[in-house]
C-alpha positions as CSV (number, residue, x, y, z in Angstrom):
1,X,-15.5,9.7,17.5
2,X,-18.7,11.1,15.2
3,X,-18.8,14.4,14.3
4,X,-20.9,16.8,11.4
5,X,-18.3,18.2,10.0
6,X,-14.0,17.5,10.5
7,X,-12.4,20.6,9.3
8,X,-8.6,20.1,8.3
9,X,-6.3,23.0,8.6
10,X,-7.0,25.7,11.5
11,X,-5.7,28.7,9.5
12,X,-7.8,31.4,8.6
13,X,-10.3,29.8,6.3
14,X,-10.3,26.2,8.5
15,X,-10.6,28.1,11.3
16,X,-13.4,30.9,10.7
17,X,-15.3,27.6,8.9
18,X,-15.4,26.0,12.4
19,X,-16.2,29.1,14.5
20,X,-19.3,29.5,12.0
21,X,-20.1,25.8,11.9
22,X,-19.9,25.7,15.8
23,X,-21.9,28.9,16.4
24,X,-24.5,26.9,14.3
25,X,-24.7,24.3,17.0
26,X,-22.8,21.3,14.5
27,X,-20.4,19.5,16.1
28,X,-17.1,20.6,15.1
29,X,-13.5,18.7,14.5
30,X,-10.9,21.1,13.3
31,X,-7.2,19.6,12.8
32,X,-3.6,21.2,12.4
33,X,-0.4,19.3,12.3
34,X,1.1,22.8,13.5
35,X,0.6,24.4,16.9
36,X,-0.7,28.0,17.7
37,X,0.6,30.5,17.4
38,X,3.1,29.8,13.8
39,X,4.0,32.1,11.3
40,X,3.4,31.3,8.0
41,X,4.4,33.3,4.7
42,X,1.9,35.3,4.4
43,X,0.2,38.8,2.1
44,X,-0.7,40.3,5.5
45,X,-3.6,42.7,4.5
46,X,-6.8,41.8,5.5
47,X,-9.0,44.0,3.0
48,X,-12.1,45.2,3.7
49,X,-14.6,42.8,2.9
50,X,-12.4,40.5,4.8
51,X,-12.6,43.0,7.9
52,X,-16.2,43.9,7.3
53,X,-16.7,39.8,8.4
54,X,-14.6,40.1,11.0
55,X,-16.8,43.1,12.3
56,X,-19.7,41.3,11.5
57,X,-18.6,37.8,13.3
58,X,-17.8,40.0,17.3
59,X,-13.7,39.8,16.4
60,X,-12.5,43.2,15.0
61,X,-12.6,44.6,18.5
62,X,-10.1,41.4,19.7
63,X,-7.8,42.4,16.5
64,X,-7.6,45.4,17.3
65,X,-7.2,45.1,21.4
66,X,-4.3,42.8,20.1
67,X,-2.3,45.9,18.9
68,X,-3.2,45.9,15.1
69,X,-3.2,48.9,13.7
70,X,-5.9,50.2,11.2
71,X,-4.6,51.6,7.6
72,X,-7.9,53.8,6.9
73,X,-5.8,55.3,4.0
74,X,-3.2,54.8,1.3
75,X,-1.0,56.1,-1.1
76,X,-0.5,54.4,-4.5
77,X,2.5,55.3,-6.3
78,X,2.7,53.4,-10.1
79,X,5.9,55.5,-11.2
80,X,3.7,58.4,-12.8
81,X,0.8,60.5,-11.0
82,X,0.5,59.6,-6.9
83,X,-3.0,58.5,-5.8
84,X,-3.5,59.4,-1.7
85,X,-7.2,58.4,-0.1
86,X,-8.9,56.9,2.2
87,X,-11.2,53.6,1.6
88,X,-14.6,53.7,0.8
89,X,-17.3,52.5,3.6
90,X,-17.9,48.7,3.3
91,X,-20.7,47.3,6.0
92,X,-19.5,49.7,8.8
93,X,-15.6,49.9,8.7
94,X,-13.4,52.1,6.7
95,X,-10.0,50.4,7.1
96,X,-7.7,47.9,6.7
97,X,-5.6,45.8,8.8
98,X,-2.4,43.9,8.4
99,X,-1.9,41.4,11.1
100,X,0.9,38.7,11.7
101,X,-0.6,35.6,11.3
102,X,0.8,34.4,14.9
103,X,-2.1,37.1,16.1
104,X,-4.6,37.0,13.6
105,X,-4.9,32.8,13.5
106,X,-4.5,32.2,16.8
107,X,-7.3,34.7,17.4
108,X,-9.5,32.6,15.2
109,X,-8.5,29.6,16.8
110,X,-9.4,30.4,19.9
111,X,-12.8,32.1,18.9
112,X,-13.5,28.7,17.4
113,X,-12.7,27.3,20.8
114,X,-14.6,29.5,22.5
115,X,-17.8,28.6,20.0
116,X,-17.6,25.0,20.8
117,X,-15.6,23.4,18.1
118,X,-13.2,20.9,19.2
119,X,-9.5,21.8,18.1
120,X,-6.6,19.3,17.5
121,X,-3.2,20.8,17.3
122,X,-0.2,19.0,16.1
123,X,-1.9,16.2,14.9
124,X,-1.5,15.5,10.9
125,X,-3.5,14.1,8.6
126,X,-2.4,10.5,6.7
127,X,-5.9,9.3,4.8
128,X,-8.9,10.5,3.9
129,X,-11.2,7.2,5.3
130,X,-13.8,6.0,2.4
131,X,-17.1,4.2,2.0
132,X,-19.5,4.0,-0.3
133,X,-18.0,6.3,-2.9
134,X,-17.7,8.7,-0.3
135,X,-15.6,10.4,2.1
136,X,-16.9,9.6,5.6
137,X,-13.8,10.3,8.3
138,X,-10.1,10.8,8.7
139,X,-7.2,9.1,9.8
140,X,-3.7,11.0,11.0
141,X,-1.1,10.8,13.5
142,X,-0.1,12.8,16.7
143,X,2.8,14.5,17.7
144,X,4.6,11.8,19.6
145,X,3.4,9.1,17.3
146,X,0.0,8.7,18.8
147,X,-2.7,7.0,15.9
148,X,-6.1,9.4,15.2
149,X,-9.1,8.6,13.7
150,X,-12.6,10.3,13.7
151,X,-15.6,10.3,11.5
152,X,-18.2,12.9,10.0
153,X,-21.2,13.5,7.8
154,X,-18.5,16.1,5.7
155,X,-14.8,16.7,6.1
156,X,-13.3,20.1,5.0
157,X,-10.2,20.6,3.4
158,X,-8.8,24.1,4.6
159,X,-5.1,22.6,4.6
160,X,-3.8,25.3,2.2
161,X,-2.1,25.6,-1.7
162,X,-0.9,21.6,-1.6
163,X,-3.9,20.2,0.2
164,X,-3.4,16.9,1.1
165,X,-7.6,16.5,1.0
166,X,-7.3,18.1,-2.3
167,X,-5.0,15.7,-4.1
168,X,-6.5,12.5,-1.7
169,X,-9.9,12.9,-3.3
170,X,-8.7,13.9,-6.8
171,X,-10.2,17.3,-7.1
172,X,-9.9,18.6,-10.5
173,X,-8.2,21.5,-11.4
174,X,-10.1,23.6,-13.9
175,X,-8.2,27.1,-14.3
176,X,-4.3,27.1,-13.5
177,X,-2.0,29.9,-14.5
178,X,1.7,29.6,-14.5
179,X,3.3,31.2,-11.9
180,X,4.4,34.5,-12.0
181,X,6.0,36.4,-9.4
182,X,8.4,35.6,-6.0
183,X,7.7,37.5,-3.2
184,X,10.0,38.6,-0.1
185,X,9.4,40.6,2.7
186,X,10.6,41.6,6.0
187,X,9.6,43.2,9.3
188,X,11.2,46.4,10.4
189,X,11.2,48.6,14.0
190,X,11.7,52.4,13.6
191,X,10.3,52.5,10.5
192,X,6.8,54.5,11.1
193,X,4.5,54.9,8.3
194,X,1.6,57.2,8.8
195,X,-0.4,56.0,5.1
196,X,-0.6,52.6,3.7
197,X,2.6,52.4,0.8
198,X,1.8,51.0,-2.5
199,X,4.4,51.0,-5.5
200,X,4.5,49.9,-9.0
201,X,7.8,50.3,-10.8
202,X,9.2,47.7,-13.7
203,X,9.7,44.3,-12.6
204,X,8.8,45.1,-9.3
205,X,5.9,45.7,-7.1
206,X,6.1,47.2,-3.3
207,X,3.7,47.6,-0.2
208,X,4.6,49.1,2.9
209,X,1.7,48.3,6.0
210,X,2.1,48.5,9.2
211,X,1.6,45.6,11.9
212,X,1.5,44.3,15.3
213,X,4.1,45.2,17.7
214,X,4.9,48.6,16.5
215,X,6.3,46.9,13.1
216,X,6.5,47.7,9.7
217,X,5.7,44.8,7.0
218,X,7.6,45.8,4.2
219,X,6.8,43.8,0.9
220,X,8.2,43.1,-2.2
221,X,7.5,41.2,-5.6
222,X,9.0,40.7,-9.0
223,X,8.9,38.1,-11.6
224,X,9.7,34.5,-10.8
225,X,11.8,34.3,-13.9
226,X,14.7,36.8,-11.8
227,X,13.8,35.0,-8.9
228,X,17.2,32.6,-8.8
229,X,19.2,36.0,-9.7
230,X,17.3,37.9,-6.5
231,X,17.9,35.1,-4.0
232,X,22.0,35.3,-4.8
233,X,22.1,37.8,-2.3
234,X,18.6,38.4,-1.3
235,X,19.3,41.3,1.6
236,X,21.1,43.6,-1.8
237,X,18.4,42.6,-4.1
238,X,15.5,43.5,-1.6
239,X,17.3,47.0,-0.9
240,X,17.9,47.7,-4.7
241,X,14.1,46.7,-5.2
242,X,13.2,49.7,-2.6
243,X,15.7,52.2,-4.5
244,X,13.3,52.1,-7.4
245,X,10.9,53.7,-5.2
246,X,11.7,57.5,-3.9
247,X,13.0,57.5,-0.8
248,X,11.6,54.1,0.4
249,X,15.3,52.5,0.3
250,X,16.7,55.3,2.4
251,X,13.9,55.1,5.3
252,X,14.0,51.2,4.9
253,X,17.7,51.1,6.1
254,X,17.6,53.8,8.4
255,X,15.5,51.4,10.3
256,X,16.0,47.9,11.8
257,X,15.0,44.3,10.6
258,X,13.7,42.6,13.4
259,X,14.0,38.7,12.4
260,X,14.8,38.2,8.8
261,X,13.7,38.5,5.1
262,X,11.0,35.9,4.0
263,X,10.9,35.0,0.2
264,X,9.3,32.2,-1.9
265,X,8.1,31.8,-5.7
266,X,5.6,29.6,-4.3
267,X,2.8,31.2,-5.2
268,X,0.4,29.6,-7.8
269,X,-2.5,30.6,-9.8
270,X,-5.3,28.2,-9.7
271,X,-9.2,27.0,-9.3
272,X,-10.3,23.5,-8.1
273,X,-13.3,22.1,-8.2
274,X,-14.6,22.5,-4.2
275,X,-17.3,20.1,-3.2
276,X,-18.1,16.2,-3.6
277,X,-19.5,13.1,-2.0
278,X,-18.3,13.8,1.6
279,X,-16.0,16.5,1.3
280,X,-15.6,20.1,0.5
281,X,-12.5,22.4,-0.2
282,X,-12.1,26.5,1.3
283,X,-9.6,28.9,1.0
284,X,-5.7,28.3,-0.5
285,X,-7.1,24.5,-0.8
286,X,-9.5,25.5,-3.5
287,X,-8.9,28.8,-4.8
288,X,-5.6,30.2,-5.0
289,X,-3.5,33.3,-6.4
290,X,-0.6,35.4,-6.1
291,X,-0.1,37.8,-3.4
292,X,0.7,40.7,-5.5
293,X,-2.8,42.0,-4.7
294,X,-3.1,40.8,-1.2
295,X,-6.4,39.3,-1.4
296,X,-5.8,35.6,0.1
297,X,-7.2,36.5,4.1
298,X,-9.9,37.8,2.8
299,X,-10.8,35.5,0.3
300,X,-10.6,32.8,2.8
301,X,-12.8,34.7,5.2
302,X,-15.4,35.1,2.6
303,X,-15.1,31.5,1.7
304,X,-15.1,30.5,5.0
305,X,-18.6,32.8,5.3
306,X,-20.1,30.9,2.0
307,X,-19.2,27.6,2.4
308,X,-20.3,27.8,6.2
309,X,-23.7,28.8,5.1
310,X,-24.4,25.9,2.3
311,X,-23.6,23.7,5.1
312,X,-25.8,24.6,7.5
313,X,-28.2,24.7,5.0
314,X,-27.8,21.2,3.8
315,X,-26.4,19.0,6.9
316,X,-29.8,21.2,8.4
317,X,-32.1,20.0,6.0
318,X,-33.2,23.3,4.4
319,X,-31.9,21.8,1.0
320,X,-29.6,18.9,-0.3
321,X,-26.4,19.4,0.7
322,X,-25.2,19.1,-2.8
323,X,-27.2,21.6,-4.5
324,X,-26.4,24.2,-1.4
325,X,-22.5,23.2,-2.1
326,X,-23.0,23.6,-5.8
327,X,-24.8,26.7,-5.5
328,X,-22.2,27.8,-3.1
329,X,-19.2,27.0,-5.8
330,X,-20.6,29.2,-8.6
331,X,-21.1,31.9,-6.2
332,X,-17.5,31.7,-5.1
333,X,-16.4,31.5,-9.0
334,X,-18.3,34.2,-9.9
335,X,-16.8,36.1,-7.5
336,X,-13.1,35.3,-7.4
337,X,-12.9,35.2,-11.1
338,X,-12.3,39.3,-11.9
339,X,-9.7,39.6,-9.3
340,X,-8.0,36.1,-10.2
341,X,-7.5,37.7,-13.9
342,X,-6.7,41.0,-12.7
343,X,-4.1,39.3,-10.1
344,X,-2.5,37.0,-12.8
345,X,-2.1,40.4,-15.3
346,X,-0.4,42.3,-13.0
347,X,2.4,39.1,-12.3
348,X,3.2,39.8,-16.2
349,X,4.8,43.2,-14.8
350,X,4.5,45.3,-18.2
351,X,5.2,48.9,-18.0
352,X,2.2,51.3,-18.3
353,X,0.8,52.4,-21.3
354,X,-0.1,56.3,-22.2
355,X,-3.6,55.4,-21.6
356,X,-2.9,53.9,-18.1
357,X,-0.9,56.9,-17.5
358,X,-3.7,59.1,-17.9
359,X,-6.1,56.8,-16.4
360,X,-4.4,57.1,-13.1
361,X,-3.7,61.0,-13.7
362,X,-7.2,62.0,-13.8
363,X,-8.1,59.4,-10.9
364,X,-5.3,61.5,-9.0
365,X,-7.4,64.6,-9.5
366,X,-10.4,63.3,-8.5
367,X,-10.8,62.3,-4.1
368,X,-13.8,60.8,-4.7
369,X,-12.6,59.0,-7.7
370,X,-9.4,57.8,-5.4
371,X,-11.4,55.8,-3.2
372,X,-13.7,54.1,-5.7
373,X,-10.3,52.8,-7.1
374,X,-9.1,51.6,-3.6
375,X,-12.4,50.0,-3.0
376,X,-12.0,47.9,-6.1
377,X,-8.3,47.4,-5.4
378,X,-9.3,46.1,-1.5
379,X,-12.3,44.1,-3.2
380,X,-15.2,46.1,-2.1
381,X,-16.2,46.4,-6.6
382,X,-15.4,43.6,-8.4
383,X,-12.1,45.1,-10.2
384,X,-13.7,44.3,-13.8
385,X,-16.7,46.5,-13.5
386,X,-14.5,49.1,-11.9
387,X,-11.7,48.3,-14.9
388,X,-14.9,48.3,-17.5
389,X,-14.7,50.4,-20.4
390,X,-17.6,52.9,-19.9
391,X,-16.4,53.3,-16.1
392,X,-12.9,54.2,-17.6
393,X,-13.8,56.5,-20.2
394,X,-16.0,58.3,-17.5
395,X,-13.0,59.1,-15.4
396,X,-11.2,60.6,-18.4
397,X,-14.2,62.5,-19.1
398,X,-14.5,64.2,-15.9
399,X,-10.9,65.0,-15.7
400,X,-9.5,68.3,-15.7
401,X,-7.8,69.7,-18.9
402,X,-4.6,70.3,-17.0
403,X,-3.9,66.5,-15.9
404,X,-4.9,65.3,-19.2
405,X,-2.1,67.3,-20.8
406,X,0.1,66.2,-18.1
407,X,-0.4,62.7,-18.4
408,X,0.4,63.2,-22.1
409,X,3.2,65.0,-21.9
């Protein structure tokens, strides 16, 4: 069968592609060899540019009527002064979420569904089909051993870190940074959290969120080289990580792990190139980087939003789809690029520096200054600007006496 566009992968990125594509009257394909809902290892936070799309695209109101809670504010905790805010205002909303993924993508499914897009569940993907120099179908198998085929004018790679489209059509990797941290987390009941939880201590990183089903996603990272040490005995590792921060350990194992832990050093740092004749890459499939700073959902909605729009533009006629796919790439470079850096840094896990110190000490003593720094954190600045020299020396500036001698001290 002959569609505009075959999207492969109907996880967040695959699937918010369709439901744009298919609100723009094209006729949709998307494809997972998995069935909805699944659980996949995942960062959880949807931050708030990711949200703001959500707002803007009629589904924060379904995220939320699924039992989601909102995290409007968070306190940051890097071992020296304790930041506590609230997020600045991105396109109407003020918060972040932290879904499970067997809510938040099967929400997206189905709102591609609804839009008109056809959806194909457990059926995987075994070629790309080719002609002409370029891609112009696909080819896969059903559960149950049933043969698929189908054609389009573009098919979409959304299929995630190891994309099959990726490495069928040879897309070039252009930026790649060794890996650099494992991550393990867990879910736990009678664990309430009234603030977001954010910790930096050395060699480890910790987030505390809440989720659906009155849950607590409690997150931790440290660097992949200790990883084969941690996963000895991975429940005493994980519990040792949370001594390091206050009291964390103590309320962690007061309450109750529902399921079990979730770990992986899976997590690469990477850019591929995202368009060519026939085919196009979004989300994990074309950008990709650790979840240390929890940006992944939203960088696959935003994707999702860009790459949607240089389609319609060029399978529409209001340009050549190439130049709109091109243009399209750069943006999504130019965008990605501060937080891929500032993502990879943090993986190194060095201690803090007297100048970090008082960095975050006069940010401390400063509300307004606290939620700039979240907003950049959560995406809403791009972290270099925010990061920049003059912006830094400003802070310290403005900062009372009294924390700069503290943070000396």
């Amino acid at each position: 069968m002959a569609y505009d566009v075959i999207v492969v992968g109907a996880r967040v990125a695959g699937a918010a592609t369709a439901l744009l594509l298919a609100r723009a009257g094209l006729r949709v394909l998307v494809v997972d060899r998995v069935s909805f809902p699944s659980d996949p290892i995942s960062s959880h936070q949807v931050q708030l540019p990711g949200i703001a799309l959500l707002h803007r695209w009629g589904l924060l109101d379904r995220l939320a009527r699924a039992g989601t809670p909102t995290t409007p504010r968070v306190r940051f905790d890097p071992g020296s002064a304790v930041l506590e805010g609230e997020f600045p205002d991105h396109d109407g909303v003020r918060a972040i979420y932290s879904p499970r993924r067997t809510v938040l993508d099967a929400m997206l499914v189905d709102a591609a569904r609804e839009a008109g897009a056809e959806v194909l569940e457990g059926a995987r993907l075994t070629e790309l089909v080719v002609d002409g120099g370029g891609v112009r179908g696909v080819r896969g198998i059903r559960r149950g051993g049933g043969q698929w085929r189908a054609t389009a004018a573009l098919v979409i790679g959304a299929d995630g870190k190891h994309s099959t489209v990726a490495r069928q059509v040879g897309a070039r990797v252009y930026r790649r940074r060794p890996v650099g941290a494992f991550a393990c987390y867990g879910y736990f009941a009678d664990l309430p959290v009234r603030v977001g939880e954010m910790y930096h201590r050395p060699g480890r990183a910790v987030a505390v969120f809440p989720t659906n089903d009155d849950l607590t996603m409690v997150y931790v990272c440290g660097p992949v080289r200790e990883f084969a040490e941690f996963r000895r005995d991975i429940t005493r590792s994980y519990l040792d990580s949370l001594d390091r921060c206050g009291d964390l350990g103590a309320r962690v194992q007061a309450g109750r792990l529902v399921g079990h832990l979730r770990t992986t050093p899976d997590q690469p740092n990477l850019f591929r190139v995202p368009h060519g004749p026939g085919w196009a890459l979004v989300g994990d499939a074309g950008v990709v980087m650790d979840s240390i700073t929890a940006q992944g959902i939203s960088n696959a909605l935003r994707d999702a939003d860009g790459l949607a729009a240089a389609v319609i533009a060029g399978l529409g006629g209001a340009r050549p789809l190439s130049a709109a796919l091109a243009d399209h790439h750069r943006r999504r470079d130019a965008r990605l690029a501060p937080m891929f850096d500032f993502t990879v840094g943090l993986t190194r896990f060095r201690g803090l520096s007297r100048f970090t110190r008082a960095f975050f000490a006069a940010i401390a003593d400063q509300p307004a200054e606290t939620q700039r720094f979240l907003g950049a954190f959560a995406g809403v600045t791009p972290i270099d600007r925010y990061l920049s020299i003059g912006n830094v020396a400003r802070v310290l500036v403005r900062a009372r006496p009294s924390s700069r001698r503290a943070s000396a001290a």
